[in-house]
C-alpha positions in Angstrom: -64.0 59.0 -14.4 -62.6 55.5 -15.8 -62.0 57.5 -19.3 -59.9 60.0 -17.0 -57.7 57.5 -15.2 -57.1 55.3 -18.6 -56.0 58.7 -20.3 -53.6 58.9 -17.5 -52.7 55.6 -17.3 -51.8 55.7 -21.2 -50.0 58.5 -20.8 -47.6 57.6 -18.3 -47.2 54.4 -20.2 -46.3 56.6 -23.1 -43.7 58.7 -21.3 -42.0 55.5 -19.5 -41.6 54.6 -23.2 -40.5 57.6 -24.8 -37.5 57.6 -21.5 -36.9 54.1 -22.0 -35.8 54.7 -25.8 -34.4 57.7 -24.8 -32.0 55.5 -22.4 -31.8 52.4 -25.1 -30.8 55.6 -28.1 -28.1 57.1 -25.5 -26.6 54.1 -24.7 -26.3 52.5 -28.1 -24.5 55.7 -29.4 -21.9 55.6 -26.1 -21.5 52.0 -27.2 -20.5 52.8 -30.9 -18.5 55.8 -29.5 -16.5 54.0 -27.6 -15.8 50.9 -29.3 -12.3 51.3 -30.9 -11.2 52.9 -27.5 -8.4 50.3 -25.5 -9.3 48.6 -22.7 -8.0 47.6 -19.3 -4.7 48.6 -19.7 -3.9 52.0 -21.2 -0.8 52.0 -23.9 2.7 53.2 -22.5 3.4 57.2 -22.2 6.7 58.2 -21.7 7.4 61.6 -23.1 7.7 65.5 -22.0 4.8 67.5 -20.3 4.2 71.2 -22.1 5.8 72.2 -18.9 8.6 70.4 -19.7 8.9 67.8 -16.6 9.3 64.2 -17.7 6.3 62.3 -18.0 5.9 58.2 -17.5 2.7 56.7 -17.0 4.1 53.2 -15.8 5.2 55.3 -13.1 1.8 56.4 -11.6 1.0 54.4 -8.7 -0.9 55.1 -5.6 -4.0 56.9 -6.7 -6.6 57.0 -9.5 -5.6 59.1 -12.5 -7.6 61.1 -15.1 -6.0 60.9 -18.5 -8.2 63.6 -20.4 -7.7 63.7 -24.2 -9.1 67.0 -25.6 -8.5 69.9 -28.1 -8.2 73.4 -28.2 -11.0 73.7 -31.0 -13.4 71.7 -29.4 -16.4 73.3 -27.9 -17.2 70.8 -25.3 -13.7 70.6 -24.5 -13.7 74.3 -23.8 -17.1 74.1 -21.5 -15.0 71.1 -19.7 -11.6 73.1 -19.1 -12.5 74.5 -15.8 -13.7 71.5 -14.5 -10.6 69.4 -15.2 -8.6 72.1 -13.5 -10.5 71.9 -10.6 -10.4 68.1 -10.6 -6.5 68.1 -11.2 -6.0 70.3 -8.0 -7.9 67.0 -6.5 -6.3 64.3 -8.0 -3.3 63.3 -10.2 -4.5 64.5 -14.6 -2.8 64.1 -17.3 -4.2 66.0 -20.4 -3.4 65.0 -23.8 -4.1 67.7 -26.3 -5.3 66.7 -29.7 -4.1 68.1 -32.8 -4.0 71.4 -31.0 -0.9 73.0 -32.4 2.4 73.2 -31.6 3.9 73.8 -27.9 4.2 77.1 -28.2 0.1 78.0 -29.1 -0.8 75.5 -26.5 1.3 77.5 -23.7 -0.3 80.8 -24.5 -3.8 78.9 -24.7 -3.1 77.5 -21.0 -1.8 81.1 -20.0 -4.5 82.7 -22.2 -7.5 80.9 -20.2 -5.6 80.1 -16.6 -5.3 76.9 -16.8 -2.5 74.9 -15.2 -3.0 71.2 -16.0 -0.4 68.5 -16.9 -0.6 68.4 -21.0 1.2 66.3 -23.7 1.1 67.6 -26.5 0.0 65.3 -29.3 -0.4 67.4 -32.5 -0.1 64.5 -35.0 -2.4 62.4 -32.7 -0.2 59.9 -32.9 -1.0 58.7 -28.6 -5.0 59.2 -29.7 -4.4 56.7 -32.3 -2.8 54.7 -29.9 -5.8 54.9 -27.3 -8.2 54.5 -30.2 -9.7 57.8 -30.3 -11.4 59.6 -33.0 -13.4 62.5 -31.3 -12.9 64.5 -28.5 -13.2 64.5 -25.7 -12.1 61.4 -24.0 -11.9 60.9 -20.2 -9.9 57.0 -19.0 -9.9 56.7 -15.5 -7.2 54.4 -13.8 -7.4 53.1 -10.7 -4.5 53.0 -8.3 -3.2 49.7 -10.3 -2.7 51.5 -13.1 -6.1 49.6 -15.3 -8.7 51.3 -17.0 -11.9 51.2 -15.3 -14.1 53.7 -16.4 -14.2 55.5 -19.9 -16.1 58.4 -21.1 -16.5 60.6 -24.6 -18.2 63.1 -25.0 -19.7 65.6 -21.9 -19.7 64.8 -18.6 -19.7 66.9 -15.4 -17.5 67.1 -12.7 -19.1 65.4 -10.4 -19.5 62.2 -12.6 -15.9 62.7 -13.2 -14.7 63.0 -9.4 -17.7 60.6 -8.4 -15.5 57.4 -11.0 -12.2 59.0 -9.7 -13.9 58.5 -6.2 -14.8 54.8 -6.9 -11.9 54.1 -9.1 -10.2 53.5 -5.2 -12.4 50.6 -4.4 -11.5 48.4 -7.9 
């Protein structure tokens, strides 16, 4: 019996572990990810949206904004798209699309898949270099000040999106 519950004992010891490495691997890799990205306060945007409206970002007040950097050849990006276009019926988005062609092959992508989010189009990355980025994708939340407060790369849900955008109010 005492052989039984040391097995079991060990094992769970094993698997806490094996999570908490897990936990220590993800989070060193987000780290190193995200380490050229800016901070705080996200560089000036002042330019035209693919639906040709002015766009200024000094201009955003009032409530938290997604700023979603993607591209049309990105795989994640493409499991993401319908969750930022239910997000932006939610909240303010502005999409920034990465080296994704010129206006012309980004409107027929947007028409192509139904998709009716604000985009800039940055085809020789030029306001990705300016946030830092060198893989998509790349979510900066704001908050209603117009700072940074949350940033994520790679995947991540909808929920974890709306659930910062939610909190982003409280900072």
């Amino acid at each position: 019996m005492n052989f039984i519950k040391n097995l079991t004992a060990k094992k769970a010891v094993y698997i806490v572990l094996q999570i908490t490495l897990l936990i220590a691997v993800y989070l060193g890799v987000k780290t190193y990810t995200q380490r050229n990205l800016v901070q705080e306060l996200p560089p000036a945007i002042n330019t035209t949206l693919l639906s040709g409206e002015t766009y200024n970002l000094s201009r955003h007040t009032g409530k938290p904004l997604l700023i979603y950097f993607w591209a049309t050849w990105c795989p994640i990006c493409k499991f993401k798209e319908q969750s930022i276009e239910a997000i932006s019926k939610d909240y303010p988005v502005v999409t920034i699309a990465m080296q994704s062609g010129n206006k012309d092959t980004l409107r027929t992508y947007m028409q192509t898949e139904n998709l009716s989010f604000a985009v800039i189009e940055d085809n020789n990355s030029i306001l990705a270099n300016r946030f830092g980025i060198k893989a998509v994708p790349v979510s900066f939340i704001l908050n209603s000040d117009g700072n940074i407060i949350f940033i994520e790369s790679g995947y991540t849900s909808e929920w974890g999106l709306r659930l910062r955008l939610w909190l982003a109010r409280f900072f």
